[in-house]
C-alpha positions, -999 to +999 in steps of 0.1 A: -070+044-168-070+016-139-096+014-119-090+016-081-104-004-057-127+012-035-110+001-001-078+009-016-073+048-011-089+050+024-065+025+036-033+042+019-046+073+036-050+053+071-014+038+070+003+067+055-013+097+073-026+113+043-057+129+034-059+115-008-095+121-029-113+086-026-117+095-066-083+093-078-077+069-106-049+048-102-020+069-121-031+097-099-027+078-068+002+063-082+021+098-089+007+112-056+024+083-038+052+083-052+054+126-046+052+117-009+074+091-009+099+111-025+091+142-002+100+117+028+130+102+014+144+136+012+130+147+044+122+119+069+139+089+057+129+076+094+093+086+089+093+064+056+110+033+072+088+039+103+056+032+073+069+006+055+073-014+082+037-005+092+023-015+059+045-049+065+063-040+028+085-072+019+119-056+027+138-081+008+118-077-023+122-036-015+156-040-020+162-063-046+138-041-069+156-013-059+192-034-066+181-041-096+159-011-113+188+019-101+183+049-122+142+047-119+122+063-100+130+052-063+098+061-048+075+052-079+089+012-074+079+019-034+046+032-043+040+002-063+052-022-036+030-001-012-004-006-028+004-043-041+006-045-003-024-029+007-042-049-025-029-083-005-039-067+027-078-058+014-081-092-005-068-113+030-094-094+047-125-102+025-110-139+021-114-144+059-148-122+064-162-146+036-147-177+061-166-161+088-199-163+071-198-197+059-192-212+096-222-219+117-229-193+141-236-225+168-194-230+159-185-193+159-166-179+192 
């Protein structure tokens, strides 16, 4: 089993509206994704485009993978796209905060 990163879940949860145990492993988290993916592909197509685009998913590479891997699991090649994403998103951030504490607070704004 995978480990998850910590920040991982809570920020899923944030974007997505969801309410997902912080304890999950990542096949869980994978499988509950992808349920709620599929729920709003069936349901509220507009919903999910509405969250991608939150999330800032890489349409082009969305549909390309999709293009390319028809007959699997639509929303289990979303989920994965949606927490490399967040992954990107939670590395950026810790990349800049570390930025931030290496400049002298006489340079900082």
């Amino acid at each position: 089993m995978k480990p998850v990163n910590t920040k991982l879940i809570p920020e899923i949860n944030n974007s997505l509206d969801l309410q997902l145990a912080d304890t999950l492993t990542y096949e869980e988290l994978k499988a509950k994704l992808s349920s709620e993916i599929n729920h709003l592909i069936n349901n509220d197509f507009e919903k999910l485009v509405f969250y991608l685009y939150r999330i800032d998913v890489n349409e082009a590479k969305m549909k390309y993978l999709l293009d390319q891997k028809q007959g699997e699991d639509a929303a289990g090649l979303i989920a994965d796209l949606i927490i490399e994403r967040q992954l990107q998103k939670i590395k950026s951030r810790q990349q800049f905060s570390q930025r931030d504490n290496d400049i002298d607070s006489d340079e900082k704004w």
